[in-house]
matplotlib code that plots the C-alpha trace (Angstrom):
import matplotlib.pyplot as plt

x = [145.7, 147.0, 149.2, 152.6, 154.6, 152.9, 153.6, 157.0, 157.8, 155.8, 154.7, 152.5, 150.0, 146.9, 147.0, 145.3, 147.5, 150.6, 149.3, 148.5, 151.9, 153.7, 152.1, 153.3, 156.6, 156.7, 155.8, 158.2, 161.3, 159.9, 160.4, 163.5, 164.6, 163.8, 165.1, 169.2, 169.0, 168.0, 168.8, 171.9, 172.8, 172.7, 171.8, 175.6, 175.7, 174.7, 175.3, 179.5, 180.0, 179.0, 179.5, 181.8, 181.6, 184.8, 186.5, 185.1, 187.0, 184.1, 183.6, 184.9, 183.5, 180.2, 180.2, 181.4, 178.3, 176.4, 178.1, 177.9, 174.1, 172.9, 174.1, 174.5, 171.7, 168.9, 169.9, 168.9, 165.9, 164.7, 164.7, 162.7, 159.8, 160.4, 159.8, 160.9, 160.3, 162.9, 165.8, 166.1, 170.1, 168.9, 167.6, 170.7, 172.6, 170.7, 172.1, 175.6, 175.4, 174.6, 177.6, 179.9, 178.9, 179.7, 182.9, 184.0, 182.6, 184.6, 187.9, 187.7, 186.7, 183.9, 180.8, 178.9, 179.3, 177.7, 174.4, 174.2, 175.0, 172.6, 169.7, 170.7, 170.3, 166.8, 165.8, 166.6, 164.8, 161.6, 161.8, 162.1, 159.1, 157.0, 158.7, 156.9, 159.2, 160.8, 161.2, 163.7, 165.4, 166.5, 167.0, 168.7, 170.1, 173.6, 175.4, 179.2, 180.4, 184.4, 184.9, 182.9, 184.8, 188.0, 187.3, 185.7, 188.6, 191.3, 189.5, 189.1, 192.9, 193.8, 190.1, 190.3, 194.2, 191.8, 189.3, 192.2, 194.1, 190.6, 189.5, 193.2, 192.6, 189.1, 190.9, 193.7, 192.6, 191.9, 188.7, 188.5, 188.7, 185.5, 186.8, 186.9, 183.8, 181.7, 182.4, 184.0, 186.8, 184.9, 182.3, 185.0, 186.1, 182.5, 182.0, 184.9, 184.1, 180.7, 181.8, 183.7, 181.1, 178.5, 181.1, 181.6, 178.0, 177.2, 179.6, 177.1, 174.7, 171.5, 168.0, 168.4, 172.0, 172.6, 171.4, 173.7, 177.0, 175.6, 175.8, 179.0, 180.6, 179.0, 180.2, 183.8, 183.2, 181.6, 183.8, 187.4, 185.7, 185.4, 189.2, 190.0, 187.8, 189.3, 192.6, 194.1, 193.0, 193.2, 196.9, 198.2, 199.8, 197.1, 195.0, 191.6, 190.2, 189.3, 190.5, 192.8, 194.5, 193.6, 195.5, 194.2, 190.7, 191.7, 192.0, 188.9, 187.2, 188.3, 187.9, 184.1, 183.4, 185.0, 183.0, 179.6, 181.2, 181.9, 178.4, 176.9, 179.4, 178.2, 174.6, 174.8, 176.8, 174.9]
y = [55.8, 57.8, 60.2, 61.7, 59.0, 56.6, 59.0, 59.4, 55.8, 54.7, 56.2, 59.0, 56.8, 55.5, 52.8, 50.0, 51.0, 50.5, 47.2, 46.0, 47.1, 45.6, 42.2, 42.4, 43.1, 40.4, 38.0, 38.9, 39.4, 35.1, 34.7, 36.4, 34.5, 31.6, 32.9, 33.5, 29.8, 28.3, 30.5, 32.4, 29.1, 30.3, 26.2, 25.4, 26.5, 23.0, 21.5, 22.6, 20.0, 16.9, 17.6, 14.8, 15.8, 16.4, 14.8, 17.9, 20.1, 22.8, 22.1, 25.7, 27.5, 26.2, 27.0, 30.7, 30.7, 29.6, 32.3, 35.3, 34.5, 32.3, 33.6, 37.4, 38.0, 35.2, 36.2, 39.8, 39.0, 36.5, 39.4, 41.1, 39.1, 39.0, 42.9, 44.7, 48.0, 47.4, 46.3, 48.9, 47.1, 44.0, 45.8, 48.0, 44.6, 43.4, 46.5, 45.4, 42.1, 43.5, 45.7, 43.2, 41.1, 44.0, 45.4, 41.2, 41.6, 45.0, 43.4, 40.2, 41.7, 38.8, 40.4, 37.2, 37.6, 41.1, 39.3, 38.5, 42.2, 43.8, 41.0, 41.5, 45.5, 44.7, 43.0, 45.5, 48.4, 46.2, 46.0, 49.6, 50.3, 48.7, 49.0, 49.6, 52.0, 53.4, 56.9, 55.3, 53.4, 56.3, 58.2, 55.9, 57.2, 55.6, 55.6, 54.2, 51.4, 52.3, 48.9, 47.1, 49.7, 48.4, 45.0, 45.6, 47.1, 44.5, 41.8, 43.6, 43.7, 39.8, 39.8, 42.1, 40.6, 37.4, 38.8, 40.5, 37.4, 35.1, 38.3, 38.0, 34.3, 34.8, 37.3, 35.2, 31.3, 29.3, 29.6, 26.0, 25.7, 25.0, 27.3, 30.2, 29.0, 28.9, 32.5, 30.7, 32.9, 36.2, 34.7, 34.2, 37.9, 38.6, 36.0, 38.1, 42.1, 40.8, 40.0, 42.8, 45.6, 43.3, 43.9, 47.6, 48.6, 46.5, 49.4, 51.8, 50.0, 51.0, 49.8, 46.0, 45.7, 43.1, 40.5, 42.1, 41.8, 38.2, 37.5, 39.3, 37.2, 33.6, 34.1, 34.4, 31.6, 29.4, 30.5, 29.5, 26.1, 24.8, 26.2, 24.2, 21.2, 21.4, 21.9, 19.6, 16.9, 13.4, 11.9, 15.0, 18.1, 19.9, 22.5, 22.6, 25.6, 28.4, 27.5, 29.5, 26.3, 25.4, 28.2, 31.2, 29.0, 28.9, 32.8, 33.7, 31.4, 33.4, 36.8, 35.7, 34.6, 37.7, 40.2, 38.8, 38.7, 42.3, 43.0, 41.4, 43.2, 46.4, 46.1, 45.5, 48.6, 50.8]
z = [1.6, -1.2, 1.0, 0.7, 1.6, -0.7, -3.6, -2.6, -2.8, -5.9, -9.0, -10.2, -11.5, -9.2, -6.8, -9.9, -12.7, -10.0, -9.0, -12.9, -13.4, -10.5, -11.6, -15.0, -13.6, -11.6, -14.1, -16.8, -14.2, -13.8, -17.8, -18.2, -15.0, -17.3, -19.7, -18.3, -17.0, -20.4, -23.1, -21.8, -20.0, -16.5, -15.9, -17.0, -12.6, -12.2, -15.4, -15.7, -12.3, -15.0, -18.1, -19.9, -23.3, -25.1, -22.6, -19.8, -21.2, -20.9, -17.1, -16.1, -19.1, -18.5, -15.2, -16.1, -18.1, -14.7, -12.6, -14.9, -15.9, -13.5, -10.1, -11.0, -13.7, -12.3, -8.8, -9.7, -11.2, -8.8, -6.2, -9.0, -8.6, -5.1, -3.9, -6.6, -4.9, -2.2, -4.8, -6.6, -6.6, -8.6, -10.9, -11.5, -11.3, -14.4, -16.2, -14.6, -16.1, -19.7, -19.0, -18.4, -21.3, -23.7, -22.1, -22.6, -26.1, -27.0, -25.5, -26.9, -30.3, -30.5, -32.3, -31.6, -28.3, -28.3, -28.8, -25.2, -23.8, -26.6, -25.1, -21.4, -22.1, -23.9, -21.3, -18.8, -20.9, -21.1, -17.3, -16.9, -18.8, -16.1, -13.0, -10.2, -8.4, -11.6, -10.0, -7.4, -10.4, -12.5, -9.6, -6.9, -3.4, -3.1, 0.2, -0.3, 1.9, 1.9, 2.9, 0.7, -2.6, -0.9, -1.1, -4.7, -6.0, -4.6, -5.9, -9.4, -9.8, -10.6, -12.1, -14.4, -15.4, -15.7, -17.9, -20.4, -20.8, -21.4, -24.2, -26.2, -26.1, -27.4, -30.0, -31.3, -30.7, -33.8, -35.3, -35.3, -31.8, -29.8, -26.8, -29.5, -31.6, -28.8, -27.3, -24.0, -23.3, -24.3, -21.8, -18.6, -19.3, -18.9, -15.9, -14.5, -15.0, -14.1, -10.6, -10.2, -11.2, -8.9, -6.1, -6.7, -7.3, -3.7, -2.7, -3.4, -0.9, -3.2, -1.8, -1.8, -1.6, 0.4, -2.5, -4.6, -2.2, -1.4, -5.6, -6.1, -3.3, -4.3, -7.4, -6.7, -4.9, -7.0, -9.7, -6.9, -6.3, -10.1, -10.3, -7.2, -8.5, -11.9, -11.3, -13.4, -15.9, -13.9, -14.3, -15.9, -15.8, -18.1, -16.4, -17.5, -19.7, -17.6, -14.5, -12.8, -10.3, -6.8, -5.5, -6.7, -6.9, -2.8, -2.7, -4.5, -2.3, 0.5, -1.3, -1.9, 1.6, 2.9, 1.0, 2.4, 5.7, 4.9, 3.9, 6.5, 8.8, 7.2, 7.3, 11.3, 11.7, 9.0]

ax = plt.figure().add_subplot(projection="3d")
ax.plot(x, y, z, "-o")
ax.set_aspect("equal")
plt.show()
């Protein structure tokens, strides 16, 4: 069963080095999946809701954390280990996610920061090496969704005016503050040109693009309902760190749920 079409859609090499392979694959896209949650704090998607230290002033910033590396980057590689041959866009969305962390590092002028794009990009490489379709990864067949680039590129616009303003408060805060210290800002400018390049490549409908729309659209959400959440510190006037109020939390709500409703729209239709 070695025909044409199976060597079209898989690799050169013989039908038990492509399954040894595939296996390996699947079990380190599990460890890197790990690996975002705990390490690159992909948990603080959960964790951001309760935290009370510091008074919870790091509600918003955790959950940036969550959105950026737990919905975007462990939602790419938890398709990964899923079929990795038909999403080919999860794996392009892992390279997305290193992108966006060192565009927010260059911006934000935070070397520290670039330790999390430079290990996102390392994991990506390793990845590559034993991809099971790598052919169709280095080689990948886009076909554009206008609407889905239209919605991409409306939603980048107060975005990516979020992500600049978070990198020049990463760039000129205090040392001595723990937003600054603990590379929170230069991480929302990442949260934030991370869900716009997840929209844009879902654009180019890639093999598997539908999980990428559905991450680029839950993030915005997630991201609107902790500003709508944490709108204001109880009794006062005092918006939390990161949050952008319930209003605009209200419209990226709606931008979110309106880009999978796209998506979905678009994969009906072809």
């Amino acid at each position: 069963m070695s025909g044409s079409n199976g060597q079209s859609e898989s690799e050169e090499n013989g039908p038990p080095q492509r399954s040894g392979r595939r296996v390996a694959f699947r079990v380190l896209s599990a460890l890197l999946a790990a690996g975002a949650l705990g390490g690159l704090f992909g948990i603080g998607l959960v964790v951001g809701w309760f935290d009370t230290g510091e008074g919870g002033i790091h509600r918003v910033h955790d959950i940036g954390f969550g959105v950026l590396y737990g919905v975007i980057l462990t939602g790419a590689l938890l398709a990964l280990v899923w079929r990795p041959e038909r999403n080919i866009s999860a794996f392009v969305q892992v390279v997305v996610t290193a992108v966006a962390a060192l565009l927010a590092a260059a911006v934000s002028a935070d070397g520290s920061y670039l330790f999390l794009g430079v290990t996102v990009i390392i994991a990506a490489a390793i990845l590559l090496a034993f991809h099971p379709a790598r052919r169709a990864v280095i080689r990948p067949s886009p076909h554009l969704s206008p609407v889905l680039a239209l919605l991409a590129a409306a939603g980048a616009v107060p975005l990516v005016g979020f992500a600049l303003t978070a990198a020049r408060l990463q760039r000129t805060g205090p040392p001595a503050d723990p937003h600054v210290s603990m590379d929170h800002w230069a991480n929302m400018a990442a949260m934030a040109f991370g869900i716009v390049l997840a929209g844009l490549l879902a654009s180019g409908r890639l093999r598997g693009w539908r999980i990428t729309a559905w991450c680029a659209g839950l993030g915005a959400v997630v991201y609107g309902l902790a500003s709508l959440v944490f709108d204001r510190f109880p009794g006062t006037s005092i918006p939390y760190p990161g949050s952008e109020g319930a209003a605009w939390g209200v419209v990226a709500m709606v931008g979110g749920v309106v880009f999978i409703a796209a998506a979905e729209w678009q994969r009906r239709t072809g």
